[in-house]
KOLNU-218359 format. One line per 2 residues: number of its first residue (from 1); their letters; for each residue x, y, z of C-alpha. Coordinates in steps of 0.1 Angstrom, whole numbers, plus 5000, padded with zeros to 4 digits. Example, Ala and Ser with C-alpha at 12.3 -4.5 7.8 and 13.67 -1.06 7.14 Angstrom:
<recs>
1 = as = 5123 4955 5078 ~ 5137 4989 5071
</recs>
This chain:
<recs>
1 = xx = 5328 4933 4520 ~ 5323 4899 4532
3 = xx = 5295 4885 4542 ~ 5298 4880 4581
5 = xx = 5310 4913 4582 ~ 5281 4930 4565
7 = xx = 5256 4908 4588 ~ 5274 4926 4616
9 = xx = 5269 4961 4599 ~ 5233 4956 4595
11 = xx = 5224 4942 4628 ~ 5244 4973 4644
13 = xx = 5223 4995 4624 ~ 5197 4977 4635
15 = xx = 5200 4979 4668 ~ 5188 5015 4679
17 = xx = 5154 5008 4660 ~ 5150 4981 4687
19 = xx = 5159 5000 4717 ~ 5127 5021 4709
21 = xx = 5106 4989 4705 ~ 5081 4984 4740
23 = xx = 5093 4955 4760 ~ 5068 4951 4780
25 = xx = 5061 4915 4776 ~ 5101 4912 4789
27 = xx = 5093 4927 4824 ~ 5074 4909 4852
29 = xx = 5041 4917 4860 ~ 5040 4947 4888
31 = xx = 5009 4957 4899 ~ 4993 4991 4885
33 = xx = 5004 5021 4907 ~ 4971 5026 4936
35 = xx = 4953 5062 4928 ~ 4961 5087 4954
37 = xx = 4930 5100 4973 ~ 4929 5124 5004
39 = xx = 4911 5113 5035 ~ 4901 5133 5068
41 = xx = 4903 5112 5100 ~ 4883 5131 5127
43 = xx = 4890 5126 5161 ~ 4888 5148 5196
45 = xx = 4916 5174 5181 ~ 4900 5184 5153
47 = xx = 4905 5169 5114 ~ 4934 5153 5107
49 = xx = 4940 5152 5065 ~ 4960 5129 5047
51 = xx = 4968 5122 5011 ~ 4969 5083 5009
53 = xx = 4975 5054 4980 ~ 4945 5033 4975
55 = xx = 4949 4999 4972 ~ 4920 4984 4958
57 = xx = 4933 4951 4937 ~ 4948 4923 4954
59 = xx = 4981 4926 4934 ~ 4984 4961 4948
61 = xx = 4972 4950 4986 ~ 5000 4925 4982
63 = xx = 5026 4945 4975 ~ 5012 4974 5001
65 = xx = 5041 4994 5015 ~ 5068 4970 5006
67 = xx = 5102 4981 5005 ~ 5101 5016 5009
69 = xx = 5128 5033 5026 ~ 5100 5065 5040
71 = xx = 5063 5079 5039 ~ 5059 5114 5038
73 = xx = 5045 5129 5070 ~ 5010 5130 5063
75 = xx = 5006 5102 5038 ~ 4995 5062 5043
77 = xx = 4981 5035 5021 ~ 4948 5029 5026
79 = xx = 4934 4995 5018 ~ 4899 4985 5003
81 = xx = 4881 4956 5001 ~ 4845 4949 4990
83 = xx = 4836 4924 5017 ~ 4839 4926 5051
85 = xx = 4871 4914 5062 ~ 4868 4886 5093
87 = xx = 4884 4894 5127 ~ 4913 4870 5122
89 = xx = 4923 4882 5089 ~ 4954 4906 5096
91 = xx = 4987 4922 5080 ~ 5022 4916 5086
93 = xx = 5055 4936 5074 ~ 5071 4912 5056
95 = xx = 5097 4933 5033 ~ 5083 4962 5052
97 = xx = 5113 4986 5062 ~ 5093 5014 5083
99 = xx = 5072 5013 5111 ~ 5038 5012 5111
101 = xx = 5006 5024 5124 ~ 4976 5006 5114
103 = xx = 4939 5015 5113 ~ 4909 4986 5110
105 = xx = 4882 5006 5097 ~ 4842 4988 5095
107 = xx = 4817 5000 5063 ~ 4812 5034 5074
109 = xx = 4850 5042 5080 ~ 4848 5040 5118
111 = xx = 4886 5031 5135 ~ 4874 4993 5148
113 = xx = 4907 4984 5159 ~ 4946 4998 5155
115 = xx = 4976 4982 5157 ~ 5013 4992 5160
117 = xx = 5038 4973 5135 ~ 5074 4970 5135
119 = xx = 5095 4960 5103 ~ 5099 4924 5101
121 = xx = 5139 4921 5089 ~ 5138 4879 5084
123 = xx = 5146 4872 5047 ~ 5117 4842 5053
125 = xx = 5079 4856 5053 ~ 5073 4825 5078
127 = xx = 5093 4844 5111 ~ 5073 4877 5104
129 = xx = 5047 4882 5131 ~ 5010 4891 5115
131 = xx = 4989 4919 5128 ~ 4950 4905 5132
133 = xx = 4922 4932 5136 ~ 4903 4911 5161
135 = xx = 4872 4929 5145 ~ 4858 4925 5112
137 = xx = 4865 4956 5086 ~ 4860 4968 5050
139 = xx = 4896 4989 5052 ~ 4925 4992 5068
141 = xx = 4950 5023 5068 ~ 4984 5023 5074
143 = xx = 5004 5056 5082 ~ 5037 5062 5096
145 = xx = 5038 5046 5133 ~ 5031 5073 5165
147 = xx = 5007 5089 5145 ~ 4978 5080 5158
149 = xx = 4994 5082 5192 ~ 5006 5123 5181
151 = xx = 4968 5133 5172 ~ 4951 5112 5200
153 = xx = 4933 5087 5173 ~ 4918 5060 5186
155 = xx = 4893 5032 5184 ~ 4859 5049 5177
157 = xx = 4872 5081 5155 ~ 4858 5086 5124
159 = xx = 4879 5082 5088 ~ 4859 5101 5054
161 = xx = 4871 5097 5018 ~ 4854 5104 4985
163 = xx = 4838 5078 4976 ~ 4826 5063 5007
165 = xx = 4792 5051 5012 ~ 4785 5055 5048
167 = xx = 4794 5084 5068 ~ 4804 5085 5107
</recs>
């Protein structure tokens, strides 16, 4: 056997053993999935319970609810932060596909402010419009849009999840 063709032999051999080999290093850095948590929203029609991401880093607050095609009926992405957010800081739906409702919610989870957000379809993040709370907040929570609307939600109600420090 000659010798080119016996490098060829070995290195097809070879290669299964490196298909099992972890690439990791090869793949671009995505942000860890957010734990899922369930939250009750109360308002005037009684308890209203979702099951809801958590975004907590800023990797995963980036990304948010980024091209996804749904959200289940009774899910959201609820986002964290550990300072109070100012009144001018706000979201936008850049590479969002489905509309939005959004919740600004203070330290002790009560609804500050909330927003209605439609799918911004530019391919440049400039020409999407940005959602500001106009209050300052410690979370925001983001469900499918009219559902605030549906269970007669509004600014005021209260929002509980394990884990928070205050109650309302």
């Amino acid at each position: 056997m000659n010798p080119t063709r016996r490098v060829l032999l070995k290195g097809a051999l070879a290669l299964p053993f490196f298909s099992l080999l972890p690439f990791s290093w090869l793949q671009a850095d995505e942000p860890p999935q957010p734990a899922v948590t369930r939250l009750v929203i109360h308002s005037d029609q009684g308890p209203q319970r979702l099951e809801v991401e958590v975004a907590r880093t800023p990797a995963q607050r980036r990304q948010g609810l980024m091209e996804r095609d749904s959200l289940a009926p009774r899910s959201g992405m609820l986002f964290r932060y550990a300072e109070d957010q100012p009144p001018e800081s706000a979201f936008w739906m850049y590479r969002t596909r489905i509309p939005l409702d959004i919740a600004y919610l203070d330290e002790q989870g009560r609804i500050v402010a909330i927003d209605r957000m439609s799918p911004c379809e530019s391919e440049s993040a400039a020409d999407c419009p940005s959602y500001p709370a106009g209050a300052s907040y410690r979370s925001a929570l983001e469900v499918n849009a009219g559902f605030f609307a549906e269970h007669a939600i509004k600014v005021g109600d209260c929002v509980s999840w394990p884990g928070l420090e205050g109650i309302c």
